[in-house]
N, C-alpha and C positions, 0 to 999 in steps of 0.2 A: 504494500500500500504506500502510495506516495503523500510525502509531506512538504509545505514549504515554509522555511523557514525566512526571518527577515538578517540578513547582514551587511552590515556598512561597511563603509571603508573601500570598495571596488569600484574602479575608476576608467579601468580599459579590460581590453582582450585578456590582456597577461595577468591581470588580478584574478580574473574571471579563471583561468586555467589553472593559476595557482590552488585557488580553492577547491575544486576538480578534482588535481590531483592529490592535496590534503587528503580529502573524503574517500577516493576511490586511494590511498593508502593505510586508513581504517579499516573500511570496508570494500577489498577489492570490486566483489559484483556488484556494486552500487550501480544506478543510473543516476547519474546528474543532471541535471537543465538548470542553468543562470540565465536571471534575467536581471540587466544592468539596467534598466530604465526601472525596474522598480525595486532594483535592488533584491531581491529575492533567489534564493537556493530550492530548488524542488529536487528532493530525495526519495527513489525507491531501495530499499534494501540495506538501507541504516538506520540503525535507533537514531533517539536527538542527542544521546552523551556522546555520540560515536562523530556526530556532524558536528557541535559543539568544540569537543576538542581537536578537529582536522582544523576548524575554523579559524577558533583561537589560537592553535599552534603555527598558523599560516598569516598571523599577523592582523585580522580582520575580527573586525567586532560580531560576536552571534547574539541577534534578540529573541531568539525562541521563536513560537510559531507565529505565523505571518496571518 
């Protein structure tokens, strides 16, 4: 089941990847979809402790669910 999350701090492409590959190094089989214009993370296949610290360890603020 997919969830999306709110996180600041992402600016361009390369933010956007960065955080991607935070997540999908948690959670390999994640699916990811970033959307920079509203700022938001949509995750299949990770809890939110698991997006949470890909997030925070990738430098970018996590607000919990969107």
């Amino acid at each position: 089941m997919s969830k999306t999350y709110k996180v600041t701090g992402m600016t361009c492409g390369g933010c956007a990847r960065s955080v991607e590959s935070a997540i999908k190094a948690e959670a390999p089989a994640a699916a990811v979809t970033i959307d920079l214009g509203t700022a938001t993370v949509t995750v299949d296949g990770a809890d939110e402790s698991q997006v949470k610290k890909a997030v925070d360890g990738a430098g970018f603020e996590f607000h919990g669910a969107a």
